[in-house]
N, C-alpha and C positions, 0 to 999 in steps of 0.2 A: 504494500500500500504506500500510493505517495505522501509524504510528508504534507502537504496540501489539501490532500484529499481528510489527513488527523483531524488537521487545524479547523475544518466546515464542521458546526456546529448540526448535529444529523438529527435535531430536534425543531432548526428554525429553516426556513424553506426559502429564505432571501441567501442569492450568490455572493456570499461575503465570507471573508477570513473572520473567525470565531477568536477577539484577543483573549477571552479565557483562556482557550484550547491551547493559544501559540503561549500562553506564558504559559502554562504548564508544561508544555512540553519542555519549554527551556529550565524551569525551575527557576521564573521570574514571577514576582508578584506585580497587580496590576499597576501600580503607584509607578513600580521600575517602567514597567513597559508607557505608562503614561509621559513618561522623563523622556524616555528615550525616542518615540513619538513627537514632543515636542506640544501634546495637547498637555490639557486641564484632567488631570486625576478622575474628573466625572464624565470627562467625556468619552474613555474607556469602555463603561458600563452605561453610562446613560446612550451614546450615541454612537454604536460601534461600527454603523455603516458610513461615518463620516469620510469623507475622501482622503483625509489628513493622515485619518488612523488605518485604513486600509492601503492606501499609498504605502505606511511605513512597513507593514504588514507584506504586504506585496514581495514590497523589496528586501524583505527579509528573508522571506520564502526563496525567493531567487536567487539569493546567495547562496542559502542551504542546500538549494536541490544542488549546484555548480560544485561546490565542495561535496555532496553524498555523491554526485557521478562519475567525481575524480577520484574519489575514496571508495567508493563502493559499499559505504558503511554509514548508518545516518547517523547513530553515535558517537563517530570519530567526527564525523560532518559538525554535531552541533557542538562537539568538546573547543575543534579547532573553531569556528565561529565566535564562540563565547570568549576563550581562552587564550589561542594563538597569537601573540605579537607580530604584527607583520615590520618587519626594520626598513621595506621599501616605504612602508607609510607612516612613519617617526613612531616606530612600534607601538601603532594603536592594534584593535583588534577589529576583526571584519564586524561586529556587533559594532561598536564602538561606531566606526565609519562609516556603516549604513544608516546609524542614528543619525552623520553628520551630513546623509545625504547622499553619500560616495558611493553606491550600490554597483553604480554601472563599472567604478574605475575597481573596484573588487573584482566586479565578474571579470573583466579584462582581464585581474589578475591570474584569476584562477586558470581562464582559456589559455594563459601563457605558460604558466604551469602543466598544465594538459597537452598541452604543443611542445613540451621541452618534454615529457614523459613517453610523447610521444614519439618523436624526433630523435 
């Protein structure tokens, strides 16, 4: 099952990332995920189809799956996401960067990474 597929709430019937689901799977509580977001702590839970909050959500997901298809593994996937220092990007973490917006310049990284593994 995809990581994605976790995060949809299989009780609400609107096409949205569930931030329950995605903090938990990370073993974030909402407050964090609200930080990292960049919304209002209530608007988590009050208003999770907002664009702000599914954007960040999106692109979170899209990192995860980038790292689980290079790893093969969604536990090593979401260890390195959370955990990882990257020293190309003043050793933040892929979490860290995606919070700052960086989603796409991660996946790049990852595709380069994948291409040197491959190569």
């Amino acid at each position: 099952m995809a990581i994605a597929e976790t995060a949809k709430d299989p009780d609400d019937p609107a096409p949205i990332v569930s931030a329950r689901r995605f903090g938990e799977a990370l073993h974030i509580d909402l407050q964090t995920l609200a930080q990292q977001a960049h919304v209002h702590r209530n608007t988590i839970s009050r208003q999770p189809a907002s664009e702000s909050v599914q954007r960040f959500l999106r692109d979170a997901l899209r990192v995860i799956r980038a790292a689980s298809d290079l790893t093969g593994d969604i536990s090593k996937a979401l260890f390195w996401y959370r955990n990882e220092t990257l020293p190309v990007f003043d050793y933040k973490t892929a979490e860290q960067l995606v919070s700052d917006g960086c989603a796409d310049d991660v996946l790049r990284f990852v595709a380069s990474l994948e291409a040197g593994a491959a190569g």
